[in-house]
Structure formats: C-alpha cells, structure tokens
N, C-alpha and C positions, 0 to 999 in steps of 0.2 A: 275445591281448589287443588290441583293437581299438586303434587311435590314430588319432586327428582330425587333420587339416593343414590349416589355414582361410590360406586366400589371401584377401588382402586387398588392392584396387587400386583408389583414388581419385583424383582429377583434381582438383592445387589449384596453384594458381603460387602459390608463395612466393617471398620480401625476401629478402637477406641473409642471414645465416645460420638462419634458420628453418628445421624441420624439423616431420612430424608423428605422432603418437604415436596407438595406439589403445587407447581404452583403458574397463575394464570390470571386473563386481565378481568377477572370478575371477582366482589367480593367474598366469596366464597371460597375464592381460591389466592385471597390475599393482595388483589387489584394489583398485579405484577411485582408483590414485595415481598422478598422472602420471609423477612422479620414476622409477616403476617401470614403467611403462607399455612396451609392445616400442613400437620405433621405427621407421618408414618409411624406406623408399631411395628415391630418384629413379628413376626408367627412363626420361626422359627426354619432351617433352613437356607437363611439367604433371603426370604421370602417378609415382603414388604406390606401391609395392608391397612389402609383410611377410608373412611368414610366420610364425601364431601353431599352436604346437602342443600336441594335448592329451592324454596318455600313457594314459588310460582312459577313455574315453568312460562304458563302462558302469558303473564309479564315478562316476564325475559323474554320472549318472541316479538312483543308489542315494543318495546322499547328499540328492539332489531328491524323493525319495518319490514317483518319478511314473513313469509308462509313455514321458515322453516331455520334454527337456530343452531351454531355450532358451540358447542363450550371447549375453548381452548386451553391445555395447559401444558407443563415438561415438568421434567421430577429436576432436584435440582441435592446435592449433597453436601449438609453442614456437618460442621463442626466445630470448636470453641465457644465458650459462651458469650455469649447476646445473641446470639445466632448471624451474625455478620462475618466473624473472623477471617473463617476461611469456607468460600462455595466454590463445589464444585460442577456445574451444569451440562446436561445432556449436550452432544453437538448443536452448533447450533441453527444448523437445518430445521433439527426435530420441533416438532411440535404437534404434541396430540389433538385431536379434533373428534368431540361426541358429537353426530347430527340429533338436534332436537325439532321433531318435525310434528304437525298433527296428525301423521299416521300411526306415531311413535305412541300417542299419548290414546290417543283412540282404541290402542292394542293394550294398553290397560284397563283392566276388571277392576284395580284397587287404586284409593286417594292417593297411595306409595309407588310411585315406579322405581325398581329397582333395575340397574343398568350394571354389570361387571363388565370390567375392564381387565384384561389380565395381560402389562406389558413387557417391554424388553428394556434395558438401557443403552440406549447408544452412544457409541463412547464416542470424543472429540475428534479423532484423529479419522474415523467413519465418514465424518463430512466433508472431506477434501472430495469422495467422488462428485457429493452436489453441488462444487463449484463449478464456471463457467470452461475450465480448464476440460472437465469430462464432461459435462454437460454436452457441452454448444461443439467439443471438437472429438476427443478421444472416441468418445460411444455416439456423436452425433444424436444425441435427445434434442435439441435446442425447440421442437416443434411442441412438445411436448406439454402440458399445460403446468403455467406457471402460479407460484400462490405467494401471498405476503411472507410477514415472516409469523404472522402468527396461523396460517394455512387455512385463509379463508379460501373456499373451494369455488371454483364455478360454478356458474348455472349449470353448464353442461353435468359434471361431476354430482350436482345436487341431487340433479333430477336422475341420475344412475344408481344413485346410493342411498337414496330413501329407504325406510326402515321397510315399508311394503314388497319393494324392487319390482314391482309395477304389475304383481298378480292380481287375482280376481280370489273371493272367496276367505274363507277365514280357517286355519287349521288350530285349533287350540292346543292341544298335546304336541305342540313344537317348538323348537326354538329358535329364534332368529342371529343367525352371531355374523359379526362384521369383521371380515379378516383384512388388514394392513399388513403391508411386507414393504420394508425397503431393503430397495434394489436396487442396488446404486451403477452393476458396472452390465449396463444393456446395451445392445447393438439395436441401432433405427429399424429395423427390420425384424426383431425378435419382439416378443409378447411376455407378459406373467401371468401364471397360472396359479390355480391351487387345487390341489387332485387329492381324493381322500377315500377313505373305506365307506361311506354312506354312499347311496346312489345319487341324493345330492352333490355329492365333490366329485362323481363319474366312476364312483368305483375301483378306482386305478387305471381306468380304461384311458389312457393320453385323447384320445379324440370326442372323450364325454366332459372332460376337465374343465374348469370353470376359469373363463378369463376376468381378470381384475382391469379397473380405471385407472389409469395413470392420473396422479393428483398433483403433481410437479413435484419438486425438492425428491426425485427417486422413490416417491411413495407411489404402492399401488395397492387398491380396494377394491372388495366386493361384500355383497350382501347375500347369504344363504340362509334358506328356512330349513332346517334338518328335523324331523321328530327327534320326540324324546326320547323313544326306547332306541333310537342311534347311539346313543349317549354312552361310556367314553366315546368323543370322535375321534379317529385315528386320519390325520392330514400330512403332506409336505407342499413346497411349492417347487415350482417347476417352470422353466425359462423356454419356450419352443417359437418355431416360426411364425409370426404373424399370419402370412398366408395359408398355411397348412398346421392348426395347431397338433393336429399327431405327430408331427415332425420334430421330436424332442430337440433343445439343444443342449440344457443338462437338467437333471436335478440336484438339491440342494445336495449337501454333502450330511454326515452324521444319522444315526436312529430316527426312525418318525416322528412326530409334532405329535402331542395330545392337550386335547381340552376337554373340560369338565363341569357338569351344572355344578356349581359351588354347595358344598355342606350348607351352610348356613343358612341358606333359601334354595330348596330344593324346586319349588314352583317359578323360580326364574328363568326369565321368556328371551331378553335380550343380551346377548354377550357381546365384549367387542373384545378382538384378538389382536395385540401389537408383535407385530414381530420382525426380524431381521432377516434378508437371507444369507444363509451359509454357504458360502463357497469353498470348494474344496481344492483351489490353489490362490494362493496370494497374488492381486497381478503385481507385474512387473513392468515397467518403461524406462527407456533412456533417452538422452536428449541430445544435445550441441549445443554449448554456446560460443559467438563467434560475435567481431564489429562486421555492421552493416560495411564499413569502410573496406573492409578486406574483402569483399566477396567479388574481388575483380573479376572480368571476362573479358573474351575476344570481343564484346560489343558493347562495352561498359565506356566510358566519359572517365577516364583516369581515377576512380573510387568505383566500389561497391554501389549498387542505387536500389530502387526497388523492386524494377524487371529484374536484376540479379536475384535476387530474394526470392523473386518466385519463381525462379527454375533452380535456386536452391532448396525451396523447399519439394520439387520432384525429386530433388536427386535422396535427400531427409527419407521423405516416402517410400523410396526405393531400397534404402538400408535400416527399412524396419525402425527407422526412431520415432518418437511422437512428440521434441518438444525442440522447437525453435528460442533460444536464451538473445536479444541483442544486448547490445550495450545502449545508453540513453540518446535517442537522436533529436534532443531537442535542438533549436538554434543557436547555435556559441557565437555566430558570428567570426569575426578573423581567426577567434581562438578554436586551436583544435582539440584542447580536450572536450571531451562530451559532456562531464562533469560541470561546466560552466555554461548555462543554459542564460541567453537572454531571457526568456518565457519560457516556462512548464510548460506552456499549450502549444508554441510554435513547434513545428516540424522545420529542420535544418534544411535551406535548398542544393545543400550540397548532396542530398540523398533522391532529387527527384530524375527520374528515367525522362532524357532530353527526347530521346526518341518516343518515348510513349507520350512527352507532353504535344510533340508537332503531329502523331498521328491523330491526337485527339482533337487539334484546335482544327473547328467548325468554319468551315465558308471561305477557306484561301484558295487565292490561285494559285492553278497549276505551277506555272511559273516559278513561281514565289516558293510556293513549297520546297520545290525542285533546287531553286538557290540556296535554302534552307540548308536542306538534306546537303548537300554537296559540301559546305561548310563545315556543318555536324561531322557528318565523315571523316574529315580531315583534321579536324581538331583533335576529333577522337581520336585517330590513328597517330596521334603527336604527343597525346598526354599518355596514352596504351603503352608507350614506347619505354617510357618511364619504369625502372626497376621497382622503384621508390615509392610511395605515395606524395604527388606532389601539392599539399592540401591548398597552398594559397592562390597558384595558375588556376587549379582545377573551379574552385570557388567563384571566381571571379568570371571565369568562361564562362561557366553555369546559369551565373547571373546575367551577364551580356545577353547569351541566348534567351534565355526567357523572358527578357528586356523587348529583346526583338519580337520574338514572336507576339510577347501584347502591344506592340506596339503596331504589325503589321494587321491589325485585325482580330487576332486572336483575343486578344482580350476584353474587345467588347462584344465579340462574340458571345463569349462564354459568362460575362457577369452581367449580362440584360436578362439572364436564365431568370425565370421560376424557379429551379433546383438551385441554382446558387442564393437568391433572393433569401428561400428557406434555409440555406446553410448560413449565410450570414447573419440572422437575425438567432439563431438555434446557439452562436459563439460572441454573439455582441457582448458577453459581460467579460471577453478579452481579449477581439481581436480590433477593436478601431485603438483601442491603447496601445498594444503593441506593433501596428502596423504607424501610430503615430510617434512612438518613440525612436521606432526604428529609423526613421526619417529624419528626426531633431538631432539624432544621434548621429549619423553621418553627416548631419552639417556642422553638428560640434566640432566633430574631430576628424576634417579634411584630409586628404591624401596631404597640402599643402603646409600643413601642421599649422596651420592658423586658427584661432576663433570665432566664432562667428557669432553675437553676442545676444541677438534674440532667441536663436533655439535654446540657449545656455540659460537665459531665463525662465523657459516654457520648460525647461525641466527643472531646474530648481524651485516652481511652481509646485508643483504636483500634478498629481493626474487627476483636477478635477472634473466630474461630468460636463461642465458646462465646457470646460476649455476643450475638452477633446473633442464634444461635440461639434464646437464649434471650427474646430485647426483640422476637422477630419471630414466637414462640410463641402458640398459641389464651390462652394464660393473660395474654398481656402484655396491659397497659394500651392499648402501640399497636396492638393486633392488628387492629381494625377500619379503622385508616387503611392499616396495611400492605397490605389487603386490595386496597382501595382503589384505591393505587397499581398492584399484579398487573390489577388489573379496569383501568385503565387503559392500561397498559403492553403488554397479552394485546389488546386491541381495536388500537392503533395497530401494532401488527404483524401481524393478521392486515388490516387495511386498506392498509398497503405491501406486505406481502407477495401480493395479491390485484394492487396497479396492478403489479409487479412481473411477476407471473406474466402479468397479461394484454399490457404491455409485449412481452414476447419470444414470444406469440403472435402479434405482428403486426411482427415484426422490429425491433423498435426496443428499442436498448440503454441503460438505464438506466445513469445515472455518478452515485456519490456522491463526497461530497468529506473528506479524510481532513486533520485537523487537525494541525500538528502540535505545538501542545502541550494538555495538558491546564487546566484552572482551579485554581490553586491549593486552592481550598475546594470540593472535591468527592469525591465517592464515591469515586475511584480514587484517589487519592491519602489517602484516610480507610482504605482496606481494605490499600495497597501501599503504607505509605511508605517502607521500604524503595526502590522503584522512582523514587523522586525527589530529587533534588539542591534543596530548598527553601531554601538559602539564596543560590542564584542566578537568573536569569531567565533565558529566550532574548529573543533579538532581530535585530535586524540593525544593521549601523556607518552611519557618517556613508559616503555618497555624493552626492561635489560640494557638498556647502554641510556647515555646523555642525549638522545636525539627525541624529539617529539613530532608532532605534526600539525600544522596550523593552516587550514583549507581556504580558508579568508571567507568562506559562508557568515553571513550574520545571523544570530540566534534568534529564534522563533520565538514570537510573543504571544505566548501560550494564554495568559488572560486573558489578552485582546481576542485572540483569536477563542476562544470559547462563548464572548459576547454575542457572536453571531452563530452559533451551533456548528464552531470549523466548519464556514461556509467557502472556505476556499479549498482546502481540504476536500471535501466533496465534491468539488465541480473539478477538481484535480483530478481525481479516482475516477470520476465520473467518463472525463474526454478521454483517460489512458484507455478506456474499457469498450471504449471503438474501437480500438485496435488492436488490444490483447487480452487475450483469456487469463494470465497471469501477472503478476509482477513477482520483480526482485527490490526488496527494501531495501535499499545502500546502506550501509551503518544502522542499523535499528533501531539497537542498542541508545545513539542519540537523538532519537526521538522521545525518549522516556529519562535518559539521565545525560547530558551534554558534559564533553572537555569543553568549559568556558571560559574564552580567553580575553585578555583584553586587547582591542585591537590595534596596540602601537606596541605588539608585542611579536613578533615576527615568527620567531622561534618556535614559542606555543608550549616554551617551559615554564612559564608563570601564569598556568590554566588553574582552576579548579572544577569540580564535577558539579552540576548545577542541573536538578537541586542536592543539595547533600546538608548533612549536618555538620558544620564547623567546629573546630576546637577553640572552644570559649576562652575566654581571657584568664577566668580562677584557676583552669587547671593547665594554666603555664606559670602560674605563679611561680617556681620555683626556679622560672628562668627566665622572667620577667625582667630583670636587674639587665638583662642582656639583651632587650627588646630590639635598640640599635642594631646593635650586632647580628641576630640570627634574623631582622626586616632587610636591611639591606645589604647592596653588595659589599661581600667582605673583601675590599681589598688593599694589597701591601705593593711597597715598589719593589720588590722579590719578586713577585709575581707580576709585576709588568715586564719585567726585565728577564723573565723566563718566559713568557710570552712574545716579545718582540724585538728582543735580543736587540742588535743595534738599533732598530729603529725606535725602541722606548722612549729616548727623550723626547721625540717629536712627538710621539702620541702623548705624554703625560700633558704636556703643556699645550694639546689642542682640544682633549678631551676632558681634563680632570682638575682640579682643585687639589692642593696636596695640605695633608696638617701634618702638625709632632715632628717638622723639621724636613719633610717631603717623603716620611716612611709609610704615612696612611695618605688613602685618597678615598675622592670621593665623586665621580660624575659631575659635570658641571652641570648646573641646572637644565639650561637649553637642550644636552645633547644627553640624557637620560633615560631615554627608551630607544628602541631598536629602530622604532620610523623616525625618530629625532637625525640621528646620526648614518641611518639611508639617505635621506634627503640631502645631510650636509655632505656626503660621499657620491653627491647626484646618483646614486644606486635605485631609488625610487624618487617620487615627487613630476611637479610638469616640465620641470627643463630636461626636457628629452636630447635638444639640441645640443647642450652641452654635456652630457655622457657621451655620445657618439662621437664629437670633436676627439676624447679622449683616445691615445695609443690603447690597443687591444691587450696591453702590457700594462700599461697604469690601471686596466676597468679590471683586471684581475688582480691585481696586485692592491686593490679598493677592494674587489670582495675578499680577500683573504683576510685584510684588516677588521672588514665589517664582518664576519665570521666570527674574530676573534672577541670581539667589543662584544658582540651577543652572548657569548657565555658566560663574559665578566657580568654582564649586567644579572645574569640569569643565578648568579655567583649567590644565592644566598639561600636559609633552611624553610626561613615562612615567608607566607603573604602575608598583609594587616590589611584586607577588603573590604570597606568602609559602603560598598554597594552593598555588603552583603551582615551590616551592624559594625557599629562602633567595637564591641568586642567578639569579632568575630576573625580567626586565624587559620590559613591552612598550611599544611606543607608541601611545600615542594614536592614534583613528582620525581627529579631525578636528585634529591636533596641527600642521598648519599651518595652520590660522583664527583658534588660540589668540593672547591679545597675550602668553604667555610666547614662543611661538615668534619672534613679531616682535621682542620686543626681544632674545632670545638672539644672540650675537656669532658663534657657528662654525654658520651654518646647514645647511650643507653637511656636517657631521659628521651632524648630526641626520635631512637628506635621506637618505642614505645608510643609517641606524638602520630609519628608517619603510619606505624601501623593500625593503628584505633584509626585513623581516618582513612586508609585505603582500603583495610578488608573489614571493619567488625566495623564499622559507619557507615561505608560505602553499601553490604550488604544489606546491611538494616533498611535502607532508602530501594535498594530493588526490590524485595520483600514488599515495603509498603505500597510501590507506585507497578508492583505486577501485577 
C-alpha cells in the first residue's frame, strides 16, 4: 500500500506567537478547517516545515475517478489562542496543487514516497493582478486556461505536467522537480520560461530555456528531470516572445534562485518548486472616472450614450490610461440621480445609442429607415443645442424613438431571434418582473395624476411567480409593452456589452459603480421583500456639524438574505461582470455596519449603527431619574420663540401641547416625527395637487418651518430602541450640538455615554464583523 509523505517548507517571519497552518479539502489537511489544519514548526530562519501524510494514495485516486489526483492546499497564518482569533491567508488566487498520478507512484522503489515541496507566500494584495481587471483586459490573458478556486487543472495541463513529462526509459540517479512561477503581469504574446545552470533548464542559453503551461490564476509549470550530481541547481525565470523564445523580454529582477535535495532524505527523487516572479519595477496605471451622462458629442441624442463611450474609450487608449470608472447606469426612471436605480439589472434607456439601435434593426424599409434617420437628425441637432443636460426632453425622445422603431418592425425582428430567445431565458429570474413592474408602474402614476386602481393592486400584491407569469403572458393585456421593454433592455445590453468587449480589446478596463442601496419603489424590492428591512433607511451620522444624511435606501435583510446563500447578491455580481472587469463599492463600509435610521425620520439624526452594541440600561443608572428628559425632545417656549420669532404662537398651538403653564412642550401626538409634520405641510405625502396650488413663497416659507421642526424633534441626547431590546439605549450622533445637551448639568457623564459608543463599541463591532 503505497503512502505519500509531503514535505512541506515555506519562508514566512512571524510576530509573537503566530504560527502557520496548511491547510486543504482533504483530511489530512484538515477538510478546509483551520482549527484542524497540521501545523508548521520553525527550523529556523524564516523557514517553515511539516509533514503531511497520506496512508493510500491509491485510494485517494479511486475516490477521484481519475487516472491521476491533485492534493490541493495554501498556508494560511494564526494567531491567538483556539486557533481561530485571528488568520491570515495566502491571496486568494493561490492555491497549491501536488499532481498525484500512477507515474508518480510507479517511480517509487519504496512503500514511502516522499515529495518536497519548497514554497513561497503570496501575499493578499499580489492577487489584484489575477483578477478579471488584468486578466481579461490590461495584459489581455482572458484565453488563457482557467481553474476553480481550488486549481483543479485541465485535461490539457494534466497530461503536460505529469510526473514522467511524456519520456521513454528510466534515469534513477535523477530528480524530477516541478517548477510553478506566478506571473501575474503578462502580455498575450509573451511566454514563461525557466532557464538554469544544468543542461536541462538550457544552460543559460535563452533559445534551450524550458517553456512552462499556463494553469490559469497567473500560474505557470513545468516538469524537469535534472541528475543528481546537477544538484545545487542554479535557476531564474524568464518572460520572452512566444514566437521566438530567444527573443528575451526580461528576466526576473535579484540573485539566482537555488534548490536543493533536502538533508533529511538525501535519496529524494521528486521536488516541487513554488515560486513568484520578481519584477524589477512596480507597475503603474491611471484611469478616468467620468458620468456616462457627460460624455457628449457632435452626434450624441442630448447625453453621453454608449457609441460616445467607445470613441471615449480610443481617445483613453491614446493617452496611455487603462481604466474606464462610470458612474451606476442603472434605470432610475424620471429620476436623475443614478443612485436611484428601479432594478440592479436594468440598464437606463436613457444611455442607448439611437443611431446604433436603427443601424442595427433587421428588415426595414428603405423608406422607413430614411424617415427614421431624418427625424433622429433633427431632434438631435435640438437637444445638441442644449448647454445643459436636459434629462427629462431627452428621456422621453429616447423612449418615443425606440417606441417607434419596435413598433415599425423592428422589434419583431429582433425578438423571434434565437440569440434573444437564449438571452431572455439566460435573465428570466429578473427581467419579466421588471419589464412588469415597469408597466404597472406607469399606469399607476399617469402623466394625468390619476389612479388607476388594478395595477395599484398587482403591485401591492407582490411579485409572485404565478402573477407575473401570468400579467407577462401572450394573453395579458400588457403583453405588447412587456415586449417592449425585452426589445429595449436586449438592445442596451447588446450595445454595452459590444463597448465592453471592445474595451478590453484594447487594454482598457471598464469599472462600474455598485450602489449601495436599492429605491425603495422598485422592482427588487416588489419581487424580494423579504430581502429588505422597509421600515428603516441607510445613511450616514452627523460628522463635525448638526447635519447628517438619510438616503431613503431600505436596510438589507441580511438573515433573509443568507437563507438562500446571498442569492441575489450573486446574480447581482454576477450580470455586472458582463460588463465590467471591476467595480466600485459605494459606501462599503455599510454593507458590514449600517447608519440605521428609522424611516419617518427624514433628517437621519436619530440613526444608529446596526449592528452595534448599545448602552444597556444599568450603566445609565445614574441618569436614569432623567430618562424623560435626555429620550425626548427637550423643549422650552424660549426656545420656540428663538426659533420663530413672531411666528411662534402659531406654531406652538399647531404643533405642540404645552405643560407648567405653557413653558414646557411637548409634540403633539399626530405630528411627532418628521414625515408626520411633512405630510401636514403637504412637503411630502400624495397630495401633490395641493403643494403646487401653493405660492412658491408659502412652499418655501413651509420648508424653512419644516427645517426648523426637524431639529426640534432631533432635540434630544439618547434613543430608547425598543427594536433593538427593552434596555437598549444609544446616543445621539450629533448630541453635543443639541441645546438638550447644553443645558444638561452632568456633561461629562453624557461625554463618556457618547464616546464608549462611537469609538471603543463602535470599533469593537469592526474588529468582530472584518
């Protein structure tokens, strides 16, 4: 019975009690758990070495269903005791791969094979080259063969890299060693090498040098037989033209590479070599970020589109940059921030090239076309004219046009496709929802400000399978706009997908921008609500002054959403990565610790950070007696009357309750949060009709009022959040600006409150959830 003995020797200086672990999805190597992972010893050095062993090789091949087994692992660095506290792990590209094959075990004389390993550490910040960013556009690899993540190799790569390397005969006084180099920043057109003092690595000769297999993730191998009395080998690697390997392009940078048959078993046959290549300048790139919106031209539709983008991206090309940044173009609908995305997955039609969509629709007439164009023309040359961006004409033109053209033909043209067929079937788990919502939703809310009372139910419905399937069916009423929508949705994907593709043709890497929350009144939230927390907001707290910021996003419901292995999440990442090699994570930071606000809270100064650890009830004891006072708004008729000078009487007696003879008040029930007393100042709510009735004197002289009411309300030192436990207390983020904190007597109690929750609680919760 054959048994494996993998030596394993790395070079890492570790702190204090740190040690490091290797570790991998076999039991041997601790079935992917650190806690069980074998552990490294010191020899001194820097120098790391364990011994991991494997009692039947050729079971473990029989269990693989293969001719030939890889044992996968990466070194991984603890520290603290349990061994959990704190790991540190190799990039996470890396991952070691021993091939275990029956040639391998065949070349063993003894029941023991011993295999050394002697690797490198690749640090974290090394794997930015293997993402799709350098991959697929900077160094153009994308062809390149790809491996999971724990580097199961090809067929191809197998059968390359076999422990034989495909000779005849048997040399015993030799050794066979396996050299791995990543390589991460390669031109399509360059090769890796590995050139060395034996006459097997070529002697130093560049055109005897030994080409290595590209394995995907920037790794590249080969398999050399060297005799023993070669032994120390003297090696480097080497980067030259694929067609001409004499043709250097450089070599590594530093002193030669050496390896050595190990003391400890001098008769060892097999080595395997991990290493990194050295380069001898750090690269460098720059980018541009810019809105799709802005990128006007003499042949542009009054906005940026995506024919602009890609003769933006020649002119990028031309000034040496590599990296394209937009801003999010999802579909907002009337709204022009980007930031307010009907659907993650739609593409806005305000960014499709009108002219590329008529050159592309199939089967019109001449004629037709001709009237087309002539139209186009003219609109264009009317919205061009425009200093300004004029978002709402331009939106609506946009729409018209594309209206027409599927209406002329065009669009059944293009959707009886094959190719669209498989496109819509490849996005069905989001686009009959939001090509249905988008429908209900503009019958909701007519140009004519009317309701219209069944789509108003079909979305307070939800978005179940059966209904959409059914209201998204050849039979439905909407079936002809849902279509509509696909014919729209099918066009601006294949026109990103096109600047895209041609993008990383010419090395330059597209970056979108990843929002991070959704619109409350949209598609993803109509088909998942489950997935959201709607009765709060994100935002961010008061920094440096009394202001804060309250995005009206609803908070992600992160339990829910783990139920399904953040499945929305991943088809999110998933669709952006059609079209961009990078993202930008909008707020980050609130994906891991949220400003959560509640949401009739406007202001977004009566948030807390969720999750966090609250200020429990026992240790306010001592200003408990004053619970009233530092929960709610603190306020005096001095303070009304310094706020609204004449007009105080009216406001006391439309908004407040007065005790103790009219010197304290107190918010009247009904009008107690900031959407309470919006609504009653028509400021927000559905009577739209009657704000606009009002003088453009009274709607301002309403928010100046409603302005001031928000602070009063915002007037006080803690919250008592009963969502978040019966004794559970935060303070205020801008709770010393407040005039409760000024006139409070123990300020120093309260300094003490505020800071143990914003830095020494606050941190403790980063710390736990990094």
């Amino acid at each position: 019975m054959p048994r494996l003995e993998l030596h394993l020797q790395i070079n890492y200086v570790t702190r204090g009690d740190a040690y490091l672990v290797a570790v991998g999805p076999h039991p041997a190597l601790g079935d992917g758990d650190v806690r069980r992972a074998p552990r490294l010893q010191p020899i001194g050095e820097g120098n790391w070495h364990g011994v991991v062993s494997f009692d039947d090789v050729r079971e473990l091949m029989r269990e693989h269903r293969s001719a030939s087994r890889s044992i996968e692992y990466k070194y991984v660095v603890v520290s603290g005791s349990g061994g959990t506290e704190n790991q540190r792990w190799e990039a996470s590209q890396t991952v070691r791969s021993v091939l275990v094959d029956d040639t391998l075990l065949r070349r063993a004389n003894e029941d023991t094979l011993h295999l050394y390993c002697f690797d490198s550490w690749r640090a974290a910040q090394s794997s930015v080259f293997a993402t799709a960013a350098f991959v697929d556009s900077i160094f153009g690899n994308a062809k390149m063969p790809k491996t999971t993540s724990w580097l199961r190799l090809d067929d191809l790569a197998l059968e390359r890299l076999r422990w034989d390397g495909g000779e005849t005969g048997s040399q015993a006084d030799a050794v066979r060693i396996r050299f791995v180099a990543y390589v991460p920043r390669l031109d399509p057109n360059h090769r890796v090498y590995v050139s060395g003092a034996p006459a097997e690595l070529g002697a130093w000769r560049p055109e005897d040098q030994v080409p290595m297999v590209p394995l995907g993730s920037c790794l590249f191998a080969c398999n050399v037989l060297i005799p023993r009395a070669a032994f120390p080998v003297e090696y480097r690697y080497t980067i030259a033209d694929a067609r001409e390997p004499s043709t250097l392009v450089c070599r590594e940078s530093g002193s030669n590479r050496w390896v050595r048959i190990p003391g400890p078993c001098p008769a060892a046959r097999f080595l395997l070599v991990d290493d990194a290549f050295r380069y001898a300048t750090v690269w460098k790139g720059a980018g541009v970020a810019v809105p799709l919106l802005s990128l006007r031209s003499q042949t542009s539709f009054g906005v940026g589109d995506f024919s602009d983008l890609k003769r933006f991206i020649d002119w990028v090309g031309a000034a040496r940059l590599k990296l394209v940044q937009l801003l999010p173009i999802h579909d907002t609908g009337e709204e022009p921030s980007p930031y307010s995305a009907l659907s993650v997955y739609a593409i806005h039609p305000i960014y499709s090239s009108l002219q590329w969509l008529l050159d592309a629709a199939p089967s019109m007439d001449t004629a037709l076309r001709a009237a087309l164009q002539k139209n186009l023309d003219r609109e264009a040359s009317e919205l061009n004219a425009n200093p300004d961006v004029a978002y709402a004409p331009v939106l609506e033109a946009k729409e018209r046009f594309i209206r027409e053209v599927y209406e002329r033909g065009g669009g059944s043209a293009m959707l009886d496709t094959p190719e669209f067929d498989q496109w819509r079937k490849e996005n069905a788990f989001w686009l009959p929802v939001y090509a249905l919502y988008k429908v209900l939703r503009a019958e909701r809310a007519p140009a004519d400000g009317a309701v219209r009372i069944p789509s108003e139910q079909w979305l307070e419905r939800g978005a179940d399978a059966a209904s959409v399937a059914s209201l998204t069916s050849p039979s439905s009423p909407y079936y002809d706009r849902v279509r509509l929508i696909y014919f729209t949705q099918y066009n601006l994907h294949l026109q990103l997908k096109s600047v895209s593709d041609y993008a990383k043709t010419h090395g330059i890497v597209l970056k979108g921008d990843l929002p991070i929350g959704v619109t409350r009144d949209s598609a993803d939230t109509w088909q998942h609500p489950n997935y959201f927390r709607m009765d709060r907001s994100i935002g961010a707290p008061a920094s440096g002054s009394p202001s804060a910021q309250n995005w009206d996003f609803p908070i992600y419901c992160w339990e829910e959403m783990a139920k399904d292995g953040y499945k929305w999440w991943c088809q999110r990442m998933q669709h952006m990565s059609q079209y961009f090699q990078a993202f930008r994570i909008d707020h980050v930071l609130g994906l891991f610790r949220a400003w959560s606000i509640p949401r009739h809270n406007y202001s977004g100064l009566l948030g807390r950070f969720e999750p966090s650890e609250p200020i429990h009830r026992h240790e306010l004891q001592a200003v408990l007696s004053e619970y009233y006072r530092l929960c709610t708004p603190h306020l005096r008729r001095w303070l009304i009357d310094e706020r609204f000078g004449a007009e105080s009487q009216r406001i006391v007696d439309t908004f407040f309750d007065t005790h103790e003879g009219g010197h304290v008040l107190t918010f009247k029930k009904h009008l107690a949060t900031d959407d309470a007393i919006a609504r009653h100042l028509l400021i927000a709510g559905e009577d739209r009709r009657g704000w606009l009735a009002l003088s453009p004197a009274e709607q301002e002289s309403r928010k100046r009022t409603f302005r001031a009411l928000q602070l009063l309300i915002a007037n006080k030192c803690l919250i008592h959040d009963d969502g978040a436990g019966p004794d559970a207390f935060f303070p205020t983020c801008h709770m010393k600006s407040t005039p409760s904190y000024q006139r409070f007597a123990n300020k120093e109690l309260l300094d003490h409150v505020w800071e143990q929750y914003y830095y020494r609680r606050t941190e403790l919760e980063s710390e736990r959830y990094a």
